[in-house]
KEKE-3310 file (N, C-alpha, C; in steps of 0.2 Angstrom, whole numbers, plus 5000, padded with zeros to 4 digits):
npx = (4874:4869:4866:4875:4865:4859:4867:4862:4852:4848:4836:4822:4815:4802:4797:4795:4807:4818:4830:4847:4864:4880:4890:4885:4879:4869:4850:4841:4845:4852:4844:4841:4839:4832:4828:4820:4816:4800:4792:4781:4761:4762:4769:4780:4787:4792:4804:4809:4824:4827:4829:4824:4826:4816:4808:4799:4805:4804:4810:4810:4807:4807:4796:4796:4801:4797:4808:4824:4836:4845:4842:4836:4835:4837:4827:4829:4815:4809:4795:4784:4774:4759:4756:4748:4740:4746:4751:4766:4781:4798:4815:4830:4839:4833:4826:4809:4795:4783:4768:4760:4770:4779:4786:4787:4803:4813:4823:4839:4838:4839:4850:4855:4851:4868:4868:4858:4860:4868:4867:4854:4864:4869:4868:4868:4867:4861:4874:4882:4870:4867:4876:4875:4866:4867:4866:4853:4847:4838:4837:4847:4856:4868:4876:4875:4878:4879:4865:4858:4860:4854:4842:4840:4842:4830:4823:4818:4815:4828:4842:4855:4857:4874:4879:4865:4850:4838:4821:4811:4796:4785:4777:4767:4769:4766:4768:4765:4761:4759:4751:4755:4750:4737:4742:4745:4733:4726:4735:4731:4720:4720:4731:4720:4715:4721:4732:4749:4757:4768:4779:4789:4801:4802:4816:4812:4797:4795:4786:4775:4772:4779:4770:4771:4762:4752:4746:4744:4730:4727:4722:4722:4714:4700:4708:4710:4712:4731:4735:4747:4752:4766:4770:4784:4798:4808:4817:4826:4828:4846:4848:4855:4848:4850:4843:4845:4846:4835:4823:4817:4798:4796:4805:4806:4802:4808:4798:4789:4786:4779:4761:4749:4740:4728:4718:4711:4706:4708:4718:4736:4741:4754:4760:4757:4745:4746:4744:4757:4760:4749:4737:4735:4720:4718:4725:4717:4705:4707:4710:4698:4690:4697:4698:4684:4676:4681:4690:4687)
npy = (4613:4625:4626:4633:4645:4649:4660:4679:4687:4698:4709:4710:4726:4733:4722:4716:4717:4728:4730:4732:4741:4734:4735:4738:4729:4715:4718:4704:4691:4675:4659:4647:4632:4623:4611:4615:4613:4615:4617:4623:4623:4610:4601:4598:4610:4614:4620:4634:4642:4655:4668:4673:4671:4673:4679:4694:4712:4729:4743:4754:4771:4781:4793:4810:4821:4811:4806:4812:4816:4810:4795:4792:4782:4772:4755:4741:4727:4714:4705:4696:4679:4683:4692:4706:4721:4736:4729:4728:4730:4721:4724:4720:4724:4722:4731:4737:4743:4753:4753:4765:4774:4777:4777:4773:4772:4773:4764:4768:4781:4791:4785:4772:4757:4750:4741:4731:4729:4721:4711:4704:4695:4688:4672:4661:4645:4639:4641:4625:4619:4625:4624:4629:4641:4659:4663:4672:4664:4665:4675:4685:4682:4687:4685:4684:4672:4663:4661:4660:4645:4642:4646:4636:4622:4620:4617:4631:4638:4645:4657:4663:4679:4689:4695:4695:4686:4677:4673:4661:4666:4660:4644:4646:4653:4671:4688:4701:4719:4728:4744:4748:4749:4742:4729:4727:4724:4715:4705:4703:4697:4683:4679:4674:4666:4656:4657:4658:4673:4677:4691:4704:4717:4729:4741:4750:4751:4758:4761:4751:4734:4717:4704:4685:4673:4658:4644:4653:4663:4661:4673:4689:4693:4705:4717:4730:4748:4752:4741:4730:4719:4705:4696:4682:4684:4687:4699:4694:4693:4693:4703:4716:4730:4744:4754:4750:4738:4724:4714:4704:4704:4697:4682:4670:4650:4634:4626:4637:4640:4630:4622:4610:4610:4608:4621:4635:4638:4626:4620:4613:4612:4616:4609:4618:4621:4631:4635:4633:4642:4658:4656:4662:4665:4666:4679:4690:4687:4692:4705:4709:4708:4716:4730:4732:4738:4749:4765:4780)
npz = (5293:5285:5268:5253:5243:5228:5216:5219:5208:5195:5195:5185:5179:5188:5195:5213:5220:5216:5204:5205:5203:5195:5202:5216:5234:5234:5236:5241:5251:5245:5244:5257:5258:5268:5283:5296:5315:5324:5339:5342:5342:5345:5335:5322:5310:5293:5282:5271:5277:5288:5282:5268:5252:5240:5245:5243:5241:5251:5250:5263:5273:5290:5290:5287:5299:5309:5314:5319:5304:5302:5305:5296:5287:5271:5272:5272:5268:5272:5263:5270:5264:5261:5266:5276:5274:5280:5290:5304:5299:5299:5297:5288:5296:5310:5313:5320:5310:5308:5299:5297:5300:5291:5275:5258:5247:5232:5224:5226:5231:5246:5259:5262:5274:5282:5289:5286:5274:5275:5283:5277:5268:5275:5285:5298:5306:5322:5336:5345:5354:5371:5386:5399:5409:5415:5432:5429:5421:5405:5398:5405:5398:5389:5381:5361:5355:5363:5369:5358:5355:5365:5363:5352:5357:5367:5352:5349:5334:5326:5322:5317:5312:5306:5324:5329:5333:5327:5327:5319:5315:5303:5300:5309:5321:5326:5328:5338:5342:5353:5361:5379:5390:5385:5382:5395:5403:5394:5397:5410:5411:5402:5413:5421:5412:5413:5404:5397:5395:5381:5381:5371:5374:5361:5355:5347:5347:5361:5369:5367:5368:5362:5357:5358:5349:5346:5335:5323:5314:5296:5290:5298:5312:5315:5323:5338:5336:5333:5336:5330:5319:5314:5303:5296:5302:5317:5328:5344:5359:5367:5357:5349:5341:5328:5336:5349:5364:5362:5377:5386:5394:5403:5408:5398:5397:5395:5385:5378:5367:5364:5358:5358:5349:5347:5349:5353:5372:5377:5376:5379:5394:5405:5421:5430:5427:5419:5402:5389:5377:5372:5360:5345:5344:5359:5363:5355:5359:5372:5372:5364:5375:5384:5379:5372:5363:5347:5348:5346)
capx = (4876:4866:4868:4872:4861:4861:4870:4858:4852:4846:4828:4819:4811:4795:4798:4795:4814:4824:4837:4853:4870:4883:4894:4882:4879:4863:4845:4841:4849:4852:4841:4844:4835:4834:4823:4818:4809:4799:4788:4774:4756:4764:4773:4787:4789:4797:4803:4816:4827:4825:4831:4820:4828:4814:4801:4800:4809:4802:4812:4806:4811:4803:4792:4799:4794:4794:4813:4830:4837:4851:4839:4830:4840:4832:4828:4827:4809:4806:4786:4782:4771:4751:4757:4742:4740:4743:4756:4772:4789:4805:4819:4833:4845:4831:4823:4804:4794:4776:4768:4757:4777:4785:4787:4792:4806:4815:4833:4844:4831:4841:4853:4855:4854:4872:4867:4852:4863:4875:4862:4852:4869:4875:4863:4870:4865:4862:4878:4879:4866:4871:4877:4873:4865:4869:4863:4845:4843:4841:4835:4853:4862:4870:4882:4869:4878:4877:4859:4853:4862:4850:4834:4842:4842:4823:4818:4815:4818:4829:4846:4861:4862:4879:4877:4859:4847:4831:4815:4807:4789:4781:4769:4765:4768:4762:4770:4756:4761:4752:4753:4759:4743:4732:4745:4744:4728:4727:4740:4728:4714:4723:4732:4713:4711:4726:4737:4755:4759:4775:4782:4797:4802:4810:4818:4810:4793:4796:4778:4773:4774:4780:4766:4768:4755:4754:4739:4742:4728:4728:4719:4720:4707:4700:4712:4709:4717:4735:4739:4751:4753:4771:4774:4789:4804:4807:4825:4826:4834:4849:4850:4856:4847:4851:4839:4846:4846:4829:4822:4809:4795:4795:4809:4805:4805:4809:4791:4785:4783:4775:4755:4745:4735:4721:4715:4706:4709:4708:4725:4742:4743:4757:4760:4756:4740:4745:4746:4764:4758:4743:4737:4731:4713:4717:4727:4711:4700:4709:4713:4693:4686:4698:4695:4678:4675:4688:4692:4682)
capy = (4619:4630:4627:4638:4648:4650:4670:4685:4688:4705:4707:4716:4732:4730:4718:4720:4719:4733:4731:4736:4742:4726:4739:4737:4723:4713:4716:4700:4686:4669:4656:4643:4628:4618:4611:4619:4611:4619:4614:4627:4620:4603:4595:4598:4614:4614:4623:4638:4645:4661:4670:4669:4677:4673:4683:4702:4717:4732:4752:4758:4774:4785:4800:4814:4822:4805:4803:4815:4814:4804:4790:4792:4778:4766:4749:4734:4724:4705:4705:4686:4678:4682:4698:4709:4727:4737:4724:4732:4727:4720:4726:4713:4723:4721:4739:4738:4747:4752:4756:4772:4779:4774:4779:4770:4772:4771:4763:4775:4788:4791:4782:4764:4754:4746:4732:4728:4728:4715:4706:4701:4694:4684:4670:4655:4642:4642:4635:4621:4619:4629:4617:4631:4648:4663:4663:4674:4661:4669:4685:4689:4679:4694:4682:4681:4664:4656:4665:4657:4639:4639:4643:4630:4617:4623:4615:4635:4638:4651:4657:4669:4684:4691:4694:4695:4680:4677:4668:4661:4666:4656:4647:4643:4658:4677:4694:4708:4724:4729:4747:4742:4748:4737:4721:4723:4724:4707:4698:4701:4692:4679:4675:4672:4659:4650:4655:4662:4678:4679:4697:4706:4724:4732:4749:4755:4754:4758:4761:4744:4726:4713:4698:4680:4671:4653:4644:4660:4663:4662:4679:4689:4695:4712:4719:4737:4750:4753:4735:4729:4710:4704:4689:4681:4682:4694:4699:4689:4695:4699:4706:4724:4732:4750:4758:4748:4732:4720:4714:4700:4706:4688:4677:4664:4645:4631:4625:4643:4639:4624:4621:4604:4612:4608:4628:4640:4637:4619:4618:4612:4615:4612:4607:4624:4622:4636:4632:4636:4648:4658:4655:4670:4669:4670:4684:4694:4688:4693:4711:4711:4710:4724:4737:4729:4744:4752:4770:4784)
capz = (5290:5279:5261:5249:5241:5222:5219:5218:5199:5192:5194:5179:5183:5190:5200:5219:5222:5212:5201:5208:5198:5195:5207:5221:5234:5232:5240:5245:5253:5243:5248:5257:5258:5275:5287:5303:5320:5329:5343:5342:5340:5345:5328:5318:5305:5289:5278:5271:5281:5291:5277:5262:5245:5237:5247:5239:5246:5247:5253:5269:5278:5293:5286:5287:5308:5315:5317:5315:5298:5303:5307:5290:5282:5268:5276:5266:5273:5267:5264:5268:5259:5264:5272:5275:5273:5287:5295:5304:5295:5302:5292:5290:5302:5316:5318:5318:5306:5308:5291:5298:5302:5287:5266:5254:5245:5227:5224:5225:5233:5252:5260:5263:5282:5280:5293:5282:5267:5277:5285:5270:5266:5280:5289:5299:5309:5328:5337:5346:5362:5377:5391:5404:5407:5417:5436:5431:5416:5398:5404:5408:5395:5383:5372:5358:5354:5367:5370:5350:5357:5373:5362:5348:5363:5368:5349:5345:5326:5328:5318:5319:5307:5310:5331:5330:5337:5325:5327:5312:5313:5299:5298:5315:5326:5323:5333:5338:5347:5358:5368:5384:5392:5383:5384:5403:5404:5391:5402:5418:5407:5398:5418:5424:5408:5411:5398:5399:5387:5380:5377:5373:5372:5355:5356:5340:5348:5369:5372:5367:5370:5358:5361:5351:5349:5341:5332:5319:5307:5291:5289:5305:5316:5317:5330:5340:5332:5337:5336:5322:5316:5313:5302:5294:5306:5322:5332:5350:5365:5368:5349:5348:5333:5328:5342:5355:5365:5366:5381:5388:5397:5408:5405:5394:5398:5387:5382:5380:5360:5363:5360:5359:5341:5348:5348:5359:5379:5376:5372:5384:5401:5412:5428:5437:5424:5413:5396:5389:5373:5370:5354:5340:5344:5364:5362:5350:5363:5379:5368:5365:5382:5389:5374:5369:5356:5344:5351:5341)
cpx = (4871:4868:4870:4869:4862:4863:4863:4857:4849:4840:4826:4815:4803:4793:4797:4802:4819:4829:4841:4860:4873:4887:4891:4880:4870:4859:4844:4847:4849:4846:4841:4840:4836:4825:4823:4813:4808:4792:4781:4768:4760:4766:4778:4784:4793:4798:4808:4817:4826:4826:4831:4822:4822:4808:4804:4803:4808:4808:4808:4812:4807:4801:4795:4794:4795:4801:4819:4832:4842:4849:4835:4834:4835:4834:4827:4822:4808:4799:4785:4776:4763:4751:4751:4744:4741:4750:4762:4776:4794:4811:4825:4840:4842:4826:4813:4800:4785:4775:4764:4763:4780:4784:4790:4795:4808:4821:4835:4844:4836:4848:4852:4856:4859:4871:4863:4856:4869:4870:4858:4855:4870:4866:4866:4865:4864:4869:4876:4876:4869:4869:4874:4870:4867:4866:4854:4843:4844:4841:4843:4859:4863:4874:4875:4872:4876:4868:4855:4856:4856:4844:4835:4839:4833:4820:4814:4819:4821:4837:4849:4861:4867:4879:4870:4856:4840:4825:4811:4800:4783:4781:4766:4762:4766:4765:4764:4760:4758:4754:4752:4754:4739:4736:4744:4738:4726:4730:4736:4725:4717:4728:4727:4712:4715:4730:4742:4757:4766:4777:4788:4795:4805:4809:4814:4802:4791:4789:4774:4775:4774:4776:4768:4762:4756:4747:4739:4737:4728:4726:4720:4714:4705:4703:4710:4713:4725:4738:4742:4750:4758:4770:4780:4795:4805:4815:4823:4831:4840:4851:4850:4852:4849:4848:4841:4846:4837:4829:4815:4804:4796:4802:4804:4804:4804:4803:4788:4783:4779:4764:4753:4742:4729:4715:4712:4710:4709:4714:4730:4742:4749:4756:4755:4748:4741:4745:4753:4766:4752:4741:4734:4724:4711:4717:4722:4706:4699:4710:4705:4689:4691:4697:4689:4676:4681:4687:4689:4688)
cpy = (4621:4631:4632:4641:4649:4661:4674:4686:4696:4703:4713:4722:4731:4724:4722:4720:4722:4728:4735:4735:4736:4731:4740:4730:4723:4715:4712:4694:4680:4665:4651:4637:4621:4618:4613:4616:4616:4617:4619:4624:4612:4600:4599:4606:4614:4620:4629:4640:4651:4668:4670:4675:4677:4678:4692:4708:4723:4739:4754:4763:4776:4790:4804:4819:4818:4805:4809:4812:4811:4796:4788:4786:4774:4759:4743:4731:4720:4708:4698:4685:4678:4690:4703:4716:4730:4737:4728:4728:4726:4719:4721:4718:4723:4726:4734:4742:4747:4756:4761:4776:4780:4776:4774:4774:4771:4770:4768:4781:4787:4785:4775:4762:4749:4739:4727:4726:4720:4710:4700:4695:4688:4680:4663:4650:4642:4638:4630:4620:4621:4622:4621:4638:4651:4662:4664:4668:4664:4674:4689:4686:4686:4691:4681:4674:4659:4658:4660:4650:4637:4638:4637:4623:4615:4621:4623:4636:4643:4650:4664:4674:4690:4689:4695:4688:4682:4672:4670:4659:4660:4647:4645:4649:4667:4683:4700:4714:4728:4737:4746:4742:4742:4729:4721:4721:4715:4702:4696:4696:4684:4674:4671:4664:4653:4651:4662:4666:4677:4684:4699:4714:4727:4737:4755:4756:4753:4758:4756:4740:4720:4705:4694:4676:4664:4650:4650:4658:4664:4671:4682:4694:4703:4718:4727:4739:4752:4746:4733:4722:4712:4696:4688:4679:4687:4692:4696:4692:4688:4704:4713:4727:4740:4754:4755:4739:4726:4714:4709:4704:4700:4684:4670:4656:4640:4630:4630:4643:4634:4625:4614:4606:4608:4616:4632:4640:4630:4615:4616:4613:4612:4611:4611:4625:4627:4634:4636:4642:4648:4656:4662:4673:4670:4676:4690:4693:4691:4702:4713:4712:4714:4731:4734:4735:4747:4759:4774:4787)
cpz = (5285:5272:5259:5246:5233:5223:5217:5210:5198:5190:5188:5183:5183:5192:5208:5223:5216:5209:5203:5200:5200:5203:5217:5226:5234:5238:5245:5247:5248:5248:5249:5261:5263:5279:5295:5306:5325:5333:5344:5337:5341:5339:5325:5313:5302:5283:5273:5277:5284:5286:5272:5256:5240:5240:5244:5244:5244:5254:5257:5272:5283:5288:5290:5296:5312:5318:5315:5310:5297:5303:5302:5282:5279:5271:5273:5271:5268:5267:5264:5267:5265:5271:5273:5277:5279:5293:5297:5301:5297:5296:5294:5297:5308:5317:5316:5317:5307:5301:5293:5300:5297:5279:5265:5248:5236:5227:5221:5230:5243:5254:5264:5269:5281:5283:5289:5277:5268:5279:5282:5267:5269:5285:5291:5305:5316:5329:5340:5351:5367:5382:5396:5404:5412:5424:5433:5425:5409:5396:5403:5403:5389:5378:5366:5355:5359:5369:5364:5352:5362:5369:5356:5352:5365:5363:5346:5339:5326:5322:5319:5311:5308:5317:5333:5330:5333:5325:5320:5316:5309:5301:5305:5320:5324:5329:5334:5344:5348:5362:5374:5390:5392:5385:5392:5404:5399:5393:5408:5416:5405:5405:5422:5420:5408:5405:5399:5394:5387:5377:5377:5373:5366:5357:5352:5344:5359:5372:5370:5368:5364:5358:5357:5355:5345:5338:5328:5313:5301:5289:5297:5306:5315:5323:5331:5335:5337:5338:5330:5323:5313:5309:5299:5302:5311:5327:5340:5353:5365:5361:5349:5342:5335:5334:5349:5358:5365:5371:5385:5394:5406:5406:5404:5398:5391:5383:5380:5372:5359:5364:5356:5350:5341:5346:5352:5366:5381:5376:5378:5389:5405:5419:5432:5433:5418:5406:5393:5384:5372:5362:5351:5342:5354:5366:5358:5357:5370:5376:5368:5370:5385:5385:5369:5361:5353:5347:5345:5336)
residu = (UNK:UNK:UNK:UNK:UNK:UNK:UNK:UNK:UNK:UNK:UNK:UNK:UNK:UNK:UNK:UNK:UNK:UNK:UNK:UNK:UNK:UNK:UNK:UNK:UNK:UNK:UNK:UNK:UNK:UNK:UNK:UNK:UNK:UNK:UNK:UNK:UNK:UNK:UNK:UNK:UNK:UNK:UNK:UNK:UNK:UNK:UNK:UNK:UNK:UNK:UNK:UNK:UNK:UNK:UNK:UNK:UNK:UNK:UNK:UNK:UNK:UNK:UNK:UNK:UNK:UNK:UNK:UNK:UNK:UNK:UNK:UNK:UNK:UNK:UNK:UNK:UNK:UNK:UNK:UNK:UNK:UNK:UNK:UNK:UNK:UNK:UNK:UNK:UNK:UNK:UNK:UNK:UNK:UNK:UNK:UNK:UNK:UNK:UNK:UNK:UNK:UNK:UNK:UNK:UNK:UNK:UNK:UNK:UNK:UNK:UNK:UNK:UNK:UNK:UNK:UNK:UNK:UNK:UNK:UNK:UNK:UNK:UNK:UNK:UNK:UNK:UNK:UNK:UNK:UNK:UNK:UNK:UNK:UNK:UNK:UNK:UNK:UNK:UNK:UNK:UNK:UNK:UNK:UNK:UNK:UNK:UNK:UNK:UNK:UNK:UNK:UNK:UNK:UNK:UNK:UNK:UNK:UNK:UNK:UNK:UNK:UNK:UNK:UNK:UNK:UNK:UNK:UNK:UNK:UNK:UNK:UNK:UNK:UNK:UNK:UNK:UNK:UNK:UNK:UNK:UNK:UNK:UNK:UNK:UNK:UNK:UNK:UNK:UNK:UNK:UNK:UNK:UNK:UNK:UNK:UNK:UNK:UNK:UNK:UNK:UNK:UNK:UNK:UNK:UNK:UNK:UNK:UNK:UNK:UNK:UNK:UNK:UNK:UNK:UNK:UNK:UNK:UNK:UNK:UNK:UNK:UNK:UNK:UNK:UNK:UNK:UNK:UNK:UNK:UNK:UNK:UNK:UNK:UNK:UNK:UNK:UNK:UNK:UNK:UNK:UNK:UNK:UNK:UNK:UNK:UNK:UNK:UNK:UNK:UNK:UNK:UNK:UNK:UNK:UNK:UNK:UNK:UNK:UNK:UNK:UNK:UNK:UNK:UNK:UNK:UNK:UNK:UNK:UNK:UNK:UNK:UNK:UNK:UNK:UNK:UNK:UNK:UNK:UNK:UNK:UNK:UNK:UNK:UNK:UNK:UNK:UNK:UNK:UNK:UNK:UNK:UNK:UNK:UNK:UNK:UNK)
# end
């Protein structure tokens, strides 16, 4: 079980997370301090928990054009530590934010995404290992319990907030979305070198593809334009977020976070040869030999 977290305190102004009225619920989440394994790059990760109160929170909505004005809610976005400019945003109720789409906000300033507001709030543990899965596999599994049980089981670091299924990120693995052109055309490549993509679909951005990546660099690479970098923590099929349900491009298997951390294409192969996860600098490399120049 998941400690408690010390309660929320009042940040002074000028801080990167507001000050809210005593009348209102808090920003971030408490934090709560456990250990998580996870088998990407081959060894253990440790560290907080998927839901980091101490990492800063910054007001994100859509720009005014991008979205109906119903959809124009302030979204609360962790920023984890070593974020880079640029980066898209995953807001704690799941939506995904790209920051060429998005303004920021002031408390108060618009209306508030309630899920976000609850989510922040509410973070458990997975349950307990799924004994069996659906005929298709996990593809088809829609309870997100027993869904966050199987990848629990699998050794991935994963965690329930409310009925949403999240993968911790940090510090191993790295998200890149890709439009959906370019990732196929990087999946053809990257089947050539021996390495298996892992993608999903989110709703927020339908004309892309959600790639991870393992071996993440410290800094990342010079990516074309049009590709985002995700760090932190990211929502996992079957998780509803506000725009709808997400969706694997492939179903998954259980090693599919697993790498050796050797690096490059030198890295783990299974049986069938494949290696089980691309790593960061495949993923760049496979991205630079199908759009070798950035687009004018």
């Amino acid at each position: 079980m998941i400690p408690e977290g010390p309660r929320p305190r009042r940040v002074p102004p000028g801080d990167s997370v507001p000050a809210r009225d005593p009348g209102t619920p808090p920003l971030s989440a408490a934090r709560a301090d456990t250990t998580e394994h996870s088998c990407a790059n081959g060894h253990p990760s440790t560290g907080p928990a998927l839901v980091a109160g101490a990492w800063p929170v910054v007001l994100l909505r859509y720009r005014p054009g991008i979205t109906g004005a119903a959809a124009r809610v302030a979204h609360l976005v962790p920023i984890p530590p070593g974020n880079q400019a640029g980066s898209a945003g995953v807001a704690y109720c799941g939506a995904l934010l790209r920051r060429d789409l998005v303004e920021t906000v002031r408390p108060g300033q618009g209306t508030p995404c309630a899920l976000c507001v609850t989510n922040c709030r509410t973070t458990s543990p997975p349950p307990a290992p799924a004994i069996a899965l659906p005929a298709g596999g996990i593809a088809h599994e829609t309870d997100p319990q027993k869904a966050a049980g199987c990848y629990h089981a699998w050794g991935w670091p994963v965690a329930l907030r409310g009925e949403q299924v999240w993968l911790k990120l940090d510090p191993d693995i790295v998200a890149l979305i890709i439009p959906v052109s370019l990732a196929a055309q990087a999946t053809r490549i990257l089947n050539r070198w021996r390495c298996r993509p892992l993608a999903l679909i989110h709703p927020d951005v339908p004309e892309h593809q959600v790639m991870l990546a393992g071996e993440r660099h410290s800094v990342g690479p010079s990516y074309p334009r049009g590709v985002h970098r995700i760090t932190g923590a990211l929502p996992l099929p079957p998780t509803v977020v506000p725009c709808g349900p997400l969706s694997w491009v492939r179903p998954p298997r259980a090693n599919a976070l697993c790498l050796s951390g050797f690096g490059g294409l030198s890295g783990f192969r299974g049986p069938s040869g494949m290696r089980s996860l691309c790593g960061e600098f495949d993923v760049f490399a496979a991205l630079r030999t199908a759009l070798p120049y950035p687009p004018a």
